[in-house]
C-alpha positions as CSV (number, residue, x, y, z in Angstrom):
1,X,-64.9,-18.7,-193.4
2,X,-67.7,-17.4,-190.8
3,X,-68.1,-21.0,-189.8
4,X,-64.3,-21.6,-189.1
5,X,-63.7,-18.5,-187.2
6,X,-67.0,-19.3,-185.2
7,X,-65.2,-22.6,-184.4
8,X,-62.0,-21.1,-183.3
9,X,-64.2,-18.6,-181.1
10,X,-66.1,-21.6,-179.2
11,X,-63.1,-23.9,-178.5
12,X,-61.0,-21.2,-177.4
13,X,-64.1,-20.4,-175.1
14,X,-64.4,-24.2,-174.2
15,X,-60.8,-24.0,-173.3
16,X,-60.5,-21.1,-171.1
17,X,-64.0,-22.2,-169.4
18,X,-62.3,-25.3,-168.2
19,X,-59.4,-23.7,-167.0
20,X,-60.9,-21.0,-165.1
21,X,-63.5,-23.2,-163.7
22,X,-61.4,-24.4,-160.8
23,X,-60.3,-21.0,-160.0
24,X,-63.3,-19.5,-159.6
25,X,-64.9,-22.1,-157.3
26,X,-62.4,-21.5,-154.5
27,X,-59.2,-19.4,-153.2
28,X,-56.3,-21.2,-153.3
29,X,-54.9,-19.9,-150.1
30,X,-55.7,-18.0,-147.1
31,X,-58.7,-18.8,-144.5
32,X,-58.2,-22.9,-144.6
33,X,-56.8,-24.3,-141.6
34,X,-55.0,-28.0,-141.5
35,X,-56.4,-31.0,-139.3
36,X,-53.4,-30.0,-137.0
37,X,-54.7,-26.3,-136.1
38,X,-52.5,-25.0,-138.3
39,X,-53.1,-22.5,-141.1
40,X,-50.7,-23.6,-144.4
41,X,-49.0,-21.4,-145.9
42,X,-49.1,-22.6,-149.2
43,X,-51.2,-22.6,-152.5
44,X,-51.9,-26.5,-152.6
45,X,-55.4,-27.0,-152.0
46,X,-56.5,-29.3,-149.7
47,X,-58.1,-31.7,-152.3
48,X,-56.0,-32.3,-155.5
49,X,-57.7,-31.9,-158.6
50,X,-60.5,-30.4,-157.6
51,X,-62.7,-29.3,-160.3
52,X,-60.9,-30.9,-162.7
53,X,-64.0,-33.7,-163.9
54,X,-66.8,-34.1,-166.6
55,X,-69.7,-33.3,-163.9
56,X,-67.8,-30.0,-163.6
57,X,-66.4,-29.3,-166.8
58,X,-69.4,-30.0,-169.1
59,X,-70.0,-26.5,-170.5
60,X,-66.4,-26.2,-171.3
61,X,-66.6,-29.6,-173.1
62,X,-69.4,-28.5,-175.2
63,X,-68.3,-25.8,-176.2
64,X,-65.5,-27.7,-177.4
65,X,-67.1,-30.0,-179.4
66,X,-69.6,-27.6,-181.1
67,X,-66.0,-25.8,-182.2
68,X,-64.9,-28.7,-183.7
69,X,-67.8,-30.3,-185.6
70,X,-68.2,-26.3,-186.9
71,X,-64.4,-25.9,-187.8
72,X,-65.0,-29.7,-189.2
73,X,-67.9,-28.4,-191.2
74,X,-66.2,-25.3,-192.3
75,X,-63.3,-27.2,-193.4
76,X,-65.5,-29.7,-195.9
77,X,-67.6,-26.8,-197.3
């Protein structure tokens, strides 16, 4: 039962990893300034889906997958 809950634990870690990643690398709005001069007043960032990769997301990823081969092992003990 250790072994499951350790699995639940790392891919709920995994998970939130990857979805904070892109909000901690940048603000999305405030202090940018378009190619026009202007400053936008919105939330879209300037690149879409930026941090959204594997080079970026890695840790989240294995965490992931060492949830899932322990909640795979827990579930055939």
């Amino acid at each position: 039962m250790t072994l499951i809950w350790l699995g639940v634990l790392l891919v709920f870690g995994g998970v939130l990893q990857m979805a904070y990643q892109p909000i901690w690398r940048d603000r999305l709005s405030g202090g940018r300034r378009l190619r026009s001069g202007r400053s936008s007043d919105t939330i879209e960032p300037e690149r879409p889906a930026s941090g959204f990769g594997i080079k970026s997301n890695w840790p989240g990823l294995t965490l992931v997958a060492l949830g899932a081969a322990s909640l795979l092992a827990g579930a055939a003990i």
